[in-house]
N, C-alpha and C positions, 0 to 999 in steps of 0.2 A: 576778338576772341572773348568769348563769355567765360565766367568760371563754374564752375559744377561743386555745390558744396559738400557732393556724396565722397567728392574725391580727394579730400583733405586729411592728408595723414596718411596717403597715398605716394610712392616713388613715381618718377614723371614714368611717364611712358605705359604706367599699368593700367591695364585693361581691364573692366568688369566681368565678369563671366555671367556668359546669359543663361537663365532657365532652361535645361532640356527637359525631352518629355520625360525623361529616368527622375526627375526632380520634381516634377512640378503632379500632383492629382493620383501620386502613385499608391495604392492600397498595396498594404505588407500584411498577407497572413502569415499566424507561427502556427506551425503544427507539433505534436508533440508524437513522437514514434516509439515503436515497442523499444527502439534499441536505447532511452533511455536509462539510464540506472532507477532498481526497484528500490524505493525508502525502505530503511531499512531501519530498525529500533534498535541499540546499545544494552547492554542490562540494566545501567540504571532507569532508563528512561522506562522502560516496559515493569520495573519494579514497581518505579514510582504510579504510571499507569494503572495497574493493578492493587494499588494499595499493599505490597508486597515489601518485606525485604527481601536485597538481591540474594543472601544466603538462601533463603527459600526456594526464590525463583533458579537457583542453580541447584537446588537439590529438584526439585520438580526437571529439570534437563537433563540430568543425570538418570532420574527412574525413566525418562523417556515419554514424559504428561506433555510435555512441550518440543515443539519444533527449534533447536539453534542452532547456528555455522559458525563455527571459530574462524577470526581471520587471519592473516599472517602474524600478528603481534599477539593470540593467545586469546584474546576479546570475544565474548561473544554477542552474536548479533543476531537477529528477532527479526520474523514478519511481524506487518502491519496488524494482522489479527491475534499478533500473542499475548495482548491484555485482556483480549475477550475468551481466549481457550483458558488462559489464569483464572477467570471468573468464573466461568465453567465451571472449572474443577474446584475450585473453593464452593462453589454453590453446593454441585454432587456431595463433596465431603459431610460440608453441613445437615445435607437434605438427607445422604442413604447412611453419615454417622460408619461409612469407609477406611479404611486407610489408605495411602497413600498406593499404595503396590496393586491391593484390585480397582480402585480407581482406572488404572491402566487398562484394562479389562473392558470395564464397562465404557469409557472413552471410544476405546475399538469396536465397542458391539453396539453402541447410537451413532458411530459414522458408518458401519453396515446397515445399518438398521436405514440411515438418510440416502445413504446411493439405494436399495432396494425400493428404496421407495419414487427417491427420482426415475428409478427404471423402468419402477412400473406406471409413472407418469406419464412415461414417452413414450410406450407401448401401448396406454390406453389413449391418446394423445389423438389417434384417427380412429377411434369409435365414436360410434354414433350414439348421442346421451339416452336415447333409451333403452339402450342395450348397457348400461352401464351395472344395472342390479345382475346380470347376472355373472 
């Protein structure tokens, strides 16, 4: 009887377990599905983002400049895009010397202004480019 030194430190009688094919050459893709949870940003985090304090950033929530959801615990919580609608609206401020309240206003009249425009994208979308002047 020869001795096997894979099996030292082994109780007598155990058996090695062979490779099956589930073991052995097998490729694992992950996929990632819509039913994940959406990130979601905290107020300090979209504060700090934005070069904001958060008392700002909750008065801009309040006038309705930004998008939040409160969660169970009172907290509120931010898309991904709400340091860039913050900058936004700090830019406009800067640029049209607004207050805070028609800001509101104007917010809602360049996201009409961006869907009529996309509408009319996809409407001109299957014309023919030299029919486009008219």
């Amino acid at each position: 009887m020869t001795h096997d030194p894979r099996s030292a430190g082994r109780a007598p009688g155990h058996r090695q377990a062979t490779p099956t094919a589930r073991q052995s050459g097998v490729n694992v893709v992950v996929r990632r599905y819509a039913m994940d949870p959406v990130p979601r940003l905290d107020l300090d985090a979209v504060a700090r983002r934005a070069s904001l304090h958060p008392e700002v950033v909750r008065r801009f929530v309040a006038l309705g400049l930004v998008d939040a959801t409160r969660g169970a615990d009172g907290r509120l919580w931010f898309d991904q895009s709400a340091p860039s609608v913050l900058a936004r609206i700090q830019r406009l401020r800067a640029g049209l010397h607004l207050n805070y309240a028609s800001l509101g206003l104007v917010l809602d009249l360049l996201d009409r202004i961006s869907e009529l425009e996309d509408a009319l994208r996809r409407s001109n979308a299957g014309a023919r480019s030299d029919e486009s002047w008219i």
